[in-house]
Steps between C-alpha positions, in 0.01 A plus 500: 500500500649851450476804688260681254251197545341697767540845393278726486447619146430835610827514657635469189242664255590864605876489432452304192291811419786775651784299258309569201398838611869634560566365179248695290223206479148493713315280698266468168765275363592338803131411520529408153729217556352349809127525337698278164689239711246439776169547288356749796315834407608804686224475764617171604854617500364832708365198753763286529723805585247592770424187666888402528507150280793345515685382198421126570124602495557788218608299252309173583166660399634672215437351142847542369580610145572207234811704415613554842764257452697714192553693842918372537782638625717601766314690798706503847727273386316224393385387171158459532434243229706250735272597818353184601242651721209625332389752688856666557550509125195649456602742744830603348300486150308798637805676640642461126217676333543768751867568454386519134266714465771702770763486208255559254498220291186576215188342686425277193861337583427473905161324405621289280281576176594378198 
């Protein structure tokens, strides 16, 4: 089990929105990319942030994107394509869009359109 199991996402949530805020991005696109991988409108989002769901129960009830796993790469260190763990890869998928959209990268390219 990792430490984000049981993290709060809106612990996290409001400094994925600051990182792509100092880097001339809003919290439009970061709700962009959570709405696309985790299939949740922005009023589910809005309640998940309020009632504290951890990651474990976030992304259990989400309906994740068929594409979700073009999501690879290095985030923290790890590859996330050789994550065993479901869960934490879906994590670290999310915290890979984020840094993204933070560099960037054409939102077509982050959500993996063809």
């Amino acid at each position: 089990m990792s430490r984000l199991d049981d993290m709060p996402f809106a612990r996290v949530y409001p400094l994925y929105v600051a990182k792509v805020e100092r880097k001339g991005h809003t919290k439009a696109e970061v709700d962009r990319v959570v709405t696309w991988l985790t299939g949740y409108d922005q009023g589910e989002i809005d309640q998940h942030v309020a009632d504290g769901t951890t990651f474990r129960d976030f992304f259990a009830a989400a309906d994740l994107n068929p594409r979700a796993s073009l999501v690879t790469g290095v985030i923290c260190g790890v590859r996330i394509e050789a994550l065993d763990d479901e869960l934490t890869a879906n994590i670290r998928r999310l915290d890979k869009l984020v840094d993204e959209v933070a560099r960037g990268r054409p939102m077509a390219k982050v959500l993996r359109e063809q």
